[in-house]
N, CA, C and O atoms as CSV, one atom per row, in Angstrom:
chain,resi,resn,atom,element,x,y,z
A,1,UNK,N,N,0.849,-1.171,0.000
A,1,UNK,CA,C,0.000,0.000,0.000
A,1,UNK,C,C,0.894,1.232,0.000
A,1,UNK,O,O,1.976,1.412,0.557
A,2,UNK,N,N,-0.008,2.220,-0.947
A,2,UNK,CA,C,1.163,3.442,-0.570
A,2,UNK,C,C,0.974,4.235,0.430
A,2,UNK,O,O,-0.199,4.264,0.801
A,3,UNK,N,N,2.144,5.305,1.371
A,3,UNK,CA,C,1.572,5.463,2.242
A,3,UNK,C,C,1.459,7.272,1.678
A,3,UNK,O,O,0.597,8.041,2.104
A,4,UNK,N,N,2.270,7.562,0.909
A,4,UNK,CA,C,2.286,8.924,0.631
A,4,UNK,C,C,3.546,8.887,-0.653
A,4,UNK,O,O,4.628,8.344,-0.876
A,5,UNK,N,N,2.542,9.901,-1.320
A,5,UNK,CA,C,3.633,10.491,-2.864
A,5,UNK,C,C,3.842,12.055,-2.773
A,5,UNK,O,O,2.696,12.479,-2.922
A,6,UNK,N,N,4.326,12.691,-2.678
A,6,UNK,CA,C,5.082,14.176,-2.560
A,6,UNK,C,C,5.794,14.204,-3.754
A,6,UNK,O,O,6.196,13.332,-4.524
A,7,UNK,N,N,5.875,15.883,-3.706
A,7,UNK,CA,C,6.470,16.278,-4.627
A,7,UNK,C,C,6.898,18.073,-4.168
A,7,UNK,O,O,6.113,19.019,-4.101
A,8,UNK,N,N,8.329,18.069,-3.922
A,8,UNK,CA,C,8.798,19.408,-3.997
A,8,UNK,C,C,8.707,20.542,-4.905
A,8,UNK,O,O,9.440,21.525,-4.800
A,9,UNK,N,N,7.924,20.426,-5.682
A,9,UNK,CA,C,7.644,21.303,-6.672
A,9,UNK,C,C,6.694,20.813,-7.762
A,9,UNK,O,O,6.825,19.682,-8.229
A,10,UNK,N,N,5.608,21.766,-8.231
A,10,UNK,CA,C,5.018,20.952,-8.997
A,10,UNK,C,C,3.798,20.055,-7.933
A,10,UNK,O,O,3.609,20.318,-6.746
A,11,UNK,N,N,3.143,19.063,-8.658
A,11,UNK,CA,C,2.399,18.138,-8.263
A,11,UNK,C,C,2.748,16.649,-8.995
A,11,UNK,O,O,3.153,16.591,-10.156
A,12,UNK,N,N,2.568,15.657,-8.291
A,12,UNK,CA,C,2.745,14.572,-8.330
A,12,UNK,C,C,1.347,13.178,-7.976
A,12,UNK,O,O,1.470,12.753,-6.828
A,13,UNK,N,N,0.336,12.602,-8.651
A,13,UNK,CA,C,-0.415,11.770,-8.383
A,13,UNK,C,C,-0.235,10.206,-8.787
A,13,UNK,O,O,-0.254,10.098,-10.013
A,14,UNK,N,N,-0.114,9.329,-8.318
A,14,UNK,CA,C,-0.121,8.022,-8.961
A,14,UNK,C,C,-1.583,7.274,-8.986
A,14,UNK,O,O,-2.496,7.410,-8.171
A,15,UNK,N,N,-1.543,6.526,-10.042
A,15,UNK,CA,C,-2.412,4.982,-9.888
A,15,UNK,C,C,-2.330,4.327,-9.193
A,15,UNK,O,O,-1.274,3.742,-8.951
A,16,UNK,N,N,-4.118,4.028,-8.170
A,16,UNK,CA,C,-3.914,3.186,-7.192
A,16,UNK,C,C,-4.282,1.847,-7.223
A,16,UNK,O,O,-5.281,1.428,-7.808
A,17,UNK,N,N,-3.267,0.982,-6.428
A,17,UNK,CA,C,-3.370,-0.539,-6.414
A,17,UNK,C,C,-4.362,-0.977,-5.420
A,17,UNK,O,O,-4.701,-0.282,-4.462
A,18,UNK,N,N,-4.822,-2.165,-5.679
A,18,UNK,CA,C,-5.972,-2.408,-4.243
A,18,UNK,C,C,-5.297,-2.143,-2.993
A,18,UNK,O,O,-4.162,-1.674,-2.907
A,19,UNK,N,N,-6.155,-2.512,-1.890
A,19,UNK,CA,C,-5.553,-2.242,-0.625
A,19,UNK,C,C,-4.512,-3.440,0.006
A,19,UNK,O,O,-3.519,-3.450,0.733
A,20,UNK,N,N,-5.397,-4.505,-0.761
A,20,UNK,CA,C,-4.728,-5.787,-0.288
A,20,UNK,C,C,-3.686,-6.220,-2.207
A,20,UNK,O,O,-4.195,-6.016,-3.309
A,21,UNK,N,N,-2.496,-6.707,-2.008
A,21,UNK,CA,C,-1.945,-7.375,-2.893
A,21,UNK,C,C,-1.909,-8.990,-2.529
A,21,UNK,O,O,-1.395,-9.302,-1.455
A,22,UNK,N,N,-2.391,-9.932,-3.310
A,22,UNK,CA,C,-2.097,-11.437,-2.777
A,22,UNK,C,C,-0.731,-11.657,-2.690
A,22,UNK,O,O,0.064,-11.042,-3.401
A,23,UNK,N,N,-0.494,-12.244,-2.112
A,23,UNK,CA,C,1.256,-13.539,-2.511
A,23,UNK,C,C,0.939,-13.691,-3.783
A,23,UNK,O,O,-0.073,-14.038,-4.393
A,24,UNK,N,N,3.043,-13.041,-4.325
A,24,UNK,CA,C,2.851,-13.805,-5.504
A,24,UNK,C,C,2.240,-13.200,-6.524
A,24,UNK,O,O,2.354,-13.585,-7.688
A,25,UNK,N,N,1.523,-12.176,-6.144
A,25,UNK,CA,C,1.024,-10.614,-7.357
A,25,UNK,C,C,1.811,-9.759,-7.081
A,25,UNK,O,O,2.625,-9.772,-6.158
A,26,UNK,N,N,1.562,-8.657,-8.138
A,26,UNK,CA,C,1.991,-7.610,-8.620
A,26,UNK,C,C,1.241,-7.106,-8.551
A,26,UNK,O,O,0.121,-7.615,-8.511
A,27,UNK,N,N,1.534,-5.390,-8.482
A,27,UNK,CA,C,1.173,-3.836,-8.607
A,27,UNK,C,C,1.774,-3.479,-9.260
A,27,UNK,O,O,2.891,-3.996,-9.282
A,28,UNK,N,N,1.473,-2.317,-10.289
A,28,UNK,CA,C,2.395,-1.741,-10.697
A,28,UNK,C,C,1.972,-0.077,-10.264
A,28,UNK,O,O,0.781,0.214,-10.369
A,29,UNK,N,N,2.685,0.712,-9.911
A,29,UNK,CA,C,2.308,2.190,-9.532
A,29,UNK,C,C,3.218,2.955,-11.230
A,29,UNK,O,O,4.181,2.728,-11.963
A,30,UNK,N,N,2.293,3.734,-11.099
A,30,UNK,CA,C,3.039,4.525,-12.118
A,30,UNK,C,C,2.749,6.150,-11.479
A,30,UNK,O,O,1.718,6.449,-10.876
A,31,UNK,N,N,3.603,6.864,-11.687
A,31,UNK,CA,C,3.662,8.065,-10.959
A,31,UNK,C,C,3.788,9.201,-11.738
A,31,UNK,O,O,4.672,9.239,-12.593
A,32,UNK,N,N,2.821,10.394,-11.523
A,32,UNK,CA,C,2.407,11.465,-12.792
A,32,UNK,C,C,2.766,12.435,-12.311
A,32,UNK,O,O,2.433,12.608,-11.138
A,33,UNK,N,N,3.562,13.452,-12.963
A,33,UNK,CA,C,3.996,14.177,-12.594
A,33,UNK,C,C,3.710,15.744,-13.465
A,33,UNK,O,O,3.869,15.960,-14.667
A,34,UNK,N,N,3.231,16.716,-12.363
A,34,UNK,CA,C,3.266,18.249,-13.443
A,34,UNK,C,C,3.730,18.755,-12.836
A,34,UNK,O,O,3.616,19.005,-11.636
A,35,UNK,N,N,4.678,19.133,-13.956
A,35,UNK,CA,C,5.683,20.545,-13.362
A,35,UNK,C,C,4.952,21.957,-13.360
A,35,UNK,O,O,5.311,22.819,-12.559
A,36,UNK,N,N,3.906,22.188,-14.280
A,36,UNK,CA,C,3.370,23.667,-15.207
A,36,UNK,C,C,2.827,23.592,-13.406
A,36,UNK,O,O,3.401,24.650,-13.149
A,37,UNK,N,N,2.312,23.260,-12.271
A,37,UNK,CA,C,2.017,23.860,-11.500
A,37,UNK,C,C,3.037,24.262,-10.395
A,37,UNK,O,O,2.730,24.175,-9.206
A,38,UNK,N,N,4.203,24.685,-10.791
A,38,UNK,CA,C,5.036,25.351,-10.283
A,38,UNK,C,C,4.936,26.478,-10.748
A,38,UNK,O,O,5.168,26.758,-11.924
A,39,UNK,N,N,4.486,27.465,-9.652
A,39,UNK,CA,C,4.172,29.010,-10.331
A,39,UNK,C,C,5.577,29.335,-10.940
A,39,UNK,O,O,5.786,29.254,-12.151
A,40,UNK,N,N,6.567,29.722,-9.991
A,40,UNK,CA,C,7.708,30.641,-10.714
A,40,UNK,C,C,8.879,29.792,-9.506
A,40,UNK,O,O,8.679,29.022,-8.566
A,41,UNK,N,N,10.043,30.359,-10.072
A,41,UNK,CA,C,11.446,29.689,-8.932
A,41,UNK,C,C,12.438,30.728,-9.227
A,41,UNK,O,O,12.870,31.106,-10.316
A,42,UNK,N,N,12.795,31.227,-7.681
A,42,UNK,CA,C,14.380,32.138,-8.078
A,42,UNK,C,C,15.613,32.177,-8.655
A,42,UNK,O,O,16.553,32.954,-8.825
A,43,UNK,N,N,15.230,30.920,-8.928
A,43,UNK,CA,C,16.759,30.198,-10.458
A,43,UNK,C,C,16.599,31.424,-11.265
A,43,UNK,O,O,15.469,31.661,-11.692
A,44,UNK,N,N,17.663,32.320,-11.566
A,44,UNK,CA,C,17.625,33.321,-12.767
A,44,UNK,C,C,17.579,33.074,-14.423
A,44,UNK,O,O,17.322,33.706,-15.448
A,45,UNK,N,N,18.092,31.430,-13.910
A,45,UNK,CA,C,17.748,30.557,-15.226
A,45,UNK,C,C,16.772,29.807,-15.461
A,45,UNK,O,O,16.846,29.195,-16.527
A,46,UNK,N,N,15.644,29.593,-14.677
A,46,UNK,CA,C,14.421,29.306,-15.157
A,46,UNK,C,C,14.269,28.174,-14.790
A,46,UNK,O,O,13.296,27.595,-15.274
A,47,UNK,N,N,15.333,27.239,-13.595
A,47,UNK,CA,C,15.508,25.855,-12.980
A,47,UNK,C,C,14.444,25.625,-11.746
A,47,UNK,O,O,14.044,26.569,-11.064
A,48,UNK,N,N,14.203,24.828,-11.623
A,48,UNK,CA,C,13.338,24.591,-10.254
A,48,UNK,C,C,13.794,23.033,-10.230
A,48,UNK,O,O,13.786,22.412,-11.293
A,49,UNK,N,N,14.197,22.390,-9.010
A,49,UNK,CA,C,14.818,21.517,-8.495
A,49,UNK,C,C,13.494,20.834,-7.711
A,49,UNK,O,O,12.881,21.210,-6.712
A,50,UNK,N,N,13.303,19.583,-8.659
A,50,UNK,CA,C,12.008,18.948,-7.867
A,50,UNK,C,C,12.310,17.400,-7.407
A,50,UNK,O,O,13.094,16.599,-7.916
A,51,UNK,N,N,11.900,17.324,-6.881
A,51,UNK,CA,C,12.134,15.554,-5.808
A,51,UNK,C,C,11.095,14.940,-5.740
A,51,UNK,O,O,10.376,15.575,-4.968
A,52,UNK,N,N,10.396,13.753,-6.224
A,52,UNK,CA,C,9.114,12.995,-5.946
A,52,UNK,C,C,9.500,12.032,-5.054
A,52,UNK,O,O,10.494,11.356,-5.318
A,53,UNK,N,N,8.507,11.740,-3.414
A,53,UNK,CA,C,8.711,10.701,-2.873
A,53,UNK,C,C,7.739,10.162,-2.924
A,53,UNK,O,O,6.583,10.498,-3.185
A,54,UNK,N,N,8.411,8.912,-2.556
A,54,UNK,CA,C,7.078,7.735,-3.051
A,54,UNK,C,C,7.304,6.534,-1.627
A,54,UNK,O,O,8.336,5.869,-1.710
A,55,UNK,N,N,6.715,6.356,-0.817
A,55,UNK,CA,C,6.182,5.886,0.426
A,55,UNK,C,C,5.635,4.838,0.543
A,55,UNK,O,O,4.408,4.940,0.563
A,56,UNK,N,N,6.192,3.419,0.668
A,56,UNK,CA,C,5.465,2.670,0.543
A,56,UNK,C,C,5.177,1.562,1.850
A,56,UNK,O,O,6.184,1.374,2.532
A,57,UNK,N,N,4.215,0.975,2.191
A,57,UNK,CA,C,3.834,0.417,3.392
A,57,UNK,C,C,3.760,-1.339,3.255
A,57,UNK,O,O,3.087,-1.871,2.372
A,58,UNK,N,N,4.365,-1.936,4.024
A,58,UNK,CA,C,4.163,-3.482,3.647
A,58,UNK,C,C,4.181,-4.219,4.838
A,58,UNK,O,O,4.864,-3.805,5.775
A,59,UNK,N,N,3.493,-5.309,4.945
A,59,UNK,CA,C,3.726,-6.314,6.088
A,59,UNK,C,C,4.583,-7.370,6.171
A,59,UNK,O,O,4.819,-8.032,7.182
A,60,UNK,N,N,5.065,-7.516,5.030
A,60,UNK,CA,C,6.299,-8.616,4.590
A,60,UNK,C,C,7.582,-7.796,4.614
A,60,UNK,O,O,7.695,-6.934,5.487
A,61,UNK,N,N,8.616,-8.000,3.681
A,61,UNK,CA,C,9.685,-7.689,3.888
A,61,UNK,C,C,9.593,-6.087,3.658
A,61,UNK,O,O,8.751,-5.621,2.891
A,62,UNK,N,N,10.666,-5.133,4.487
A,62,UNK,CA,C,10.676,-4.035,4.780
A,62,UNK,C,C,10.435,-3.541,3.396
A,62,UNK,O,O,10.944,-4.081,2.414
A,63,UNK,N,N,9.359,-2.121,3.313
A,63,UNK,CA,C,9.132,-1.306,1.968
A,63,UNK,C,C,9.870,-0.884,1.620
A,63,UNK,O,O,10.684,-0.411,2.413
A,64,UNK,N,N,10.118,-0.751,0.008
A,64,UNK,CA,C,11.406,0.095,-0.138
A,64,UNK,C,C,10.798,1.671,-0.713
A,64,UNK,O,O,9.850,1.472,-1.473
A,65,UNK,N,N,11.013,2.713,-0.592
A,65,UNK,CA,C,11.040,4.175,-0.629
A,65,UNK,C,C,11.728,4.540,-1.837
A,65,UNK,O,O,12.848,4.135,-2.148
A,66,UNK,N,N,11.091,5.230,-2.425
A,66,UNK,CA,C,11.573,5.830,-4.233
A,66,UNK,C,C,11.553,6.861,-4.081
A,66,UNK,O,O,10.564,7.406,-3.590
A,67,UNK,N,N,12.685,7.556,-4.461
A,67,UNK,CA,C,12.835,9.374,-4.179
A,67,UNK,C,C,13.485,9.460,-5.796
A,67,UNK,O,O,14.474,8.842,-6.192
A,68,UNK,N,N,12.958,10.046,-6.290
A,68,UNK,CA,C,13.873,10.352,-7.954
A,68,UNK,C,C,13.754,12.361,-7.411
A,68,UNK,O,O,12.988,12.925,-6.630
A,69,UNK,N,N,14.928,12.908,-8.298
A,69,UNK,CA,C,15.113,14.026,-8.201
A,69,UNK,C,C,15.657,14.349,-9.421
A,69,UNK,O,O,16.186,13.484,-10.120
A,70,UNK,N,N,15.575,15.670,-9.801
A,70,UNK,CA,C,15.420,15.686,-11.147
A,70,UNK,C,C,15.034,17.796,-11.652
A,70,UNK,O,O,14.642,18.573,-10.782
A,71,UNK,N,N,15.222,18.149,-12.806
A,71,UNK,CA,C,15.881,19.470,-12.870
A,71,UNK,C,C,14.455,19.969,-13.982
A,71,UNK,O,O,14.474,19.640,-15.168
A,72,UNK,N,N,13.318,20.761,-13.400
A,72,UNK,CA,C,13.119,21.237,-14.817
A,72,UNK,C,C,13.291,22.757,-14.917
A,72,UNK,O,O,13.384,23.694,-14.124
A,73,UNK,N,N,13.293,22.569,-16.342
A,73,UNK,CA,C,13.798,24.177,-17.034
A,73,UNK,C,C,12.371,24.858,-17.558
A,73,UNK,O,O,11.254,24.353,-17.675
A,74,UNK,N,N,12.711,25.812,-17.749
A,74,UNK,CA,C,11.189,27.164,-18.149
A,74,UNK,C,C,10.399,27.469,-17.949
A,74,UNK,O,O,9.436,27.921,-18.569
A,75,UNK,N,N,10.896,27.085,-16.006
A,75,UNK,CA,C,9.924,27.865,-15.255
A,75,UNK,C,C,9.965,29.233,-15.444
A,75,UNK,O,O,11.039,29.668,-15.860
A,76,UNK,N,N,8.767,30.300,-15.178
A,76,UNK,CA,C,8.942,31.607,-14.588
A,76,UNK,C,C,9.736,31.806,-13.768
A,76,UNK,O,O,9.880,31.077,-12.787
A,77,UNK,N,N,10.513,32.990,-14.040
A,77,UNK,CA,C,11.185,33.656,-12.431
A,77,UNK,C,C,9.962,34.349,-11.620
A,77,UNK,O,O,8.868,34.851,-11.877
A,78,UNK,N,N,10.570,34.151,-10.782
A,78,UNK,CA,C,9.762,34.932,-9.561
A,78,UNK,C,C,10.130,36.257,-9.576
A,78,UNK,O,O,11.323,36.555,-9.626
A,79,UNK,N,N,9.050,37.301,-9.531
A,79,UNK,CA,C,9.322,39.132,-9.181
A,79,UNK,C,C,9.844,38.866,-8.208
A,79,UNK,O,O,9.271,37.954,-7.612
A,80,UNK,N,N,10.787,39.278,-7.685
A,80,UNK,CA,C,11.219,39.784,-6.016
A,80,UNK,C,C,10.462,41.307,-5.908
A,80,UNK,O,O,10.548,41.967,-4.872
């Protein structure tokens, strides 16, 4: 189960798997990501530095945690 998806910039939603997975199945999560709702970033170059975490909860062997990080370009600057 997931327990939480974040995203430092931007928004981030995935596809959800049932609550229960059997033994022996699969999930697959796929994870969506928009940057365009990053208003503006003080990069003078138009960078905004975003991180998606991905949280996952299990009763079997310990969950493993997905953090990708990653650079997008042409954002707005921000007015100061």
């Amino acid at each position: 189960m997931v327990r939480s998806v974040t995203a430092s910039a931007g928004s981030a939603t995935l596809n959800v798997c049932p609550s229960t997975v059997p033994v022996g199945s699969t999930c697959t999560l796929t994870v969506f990501y928009d940057p365009t709702t990053a208003s503006c970033t003080v990069s003078p170059y138009g960078y905004n530095y975003a991180s998606i975490d991905l949280l996952l909860v299990t009763d079997g062997a310990p969950g493993q945690d997905f953090t990708e990080r990653f650079t997008v370009t042409g954002v707005p600057i921000c007015d100061d």
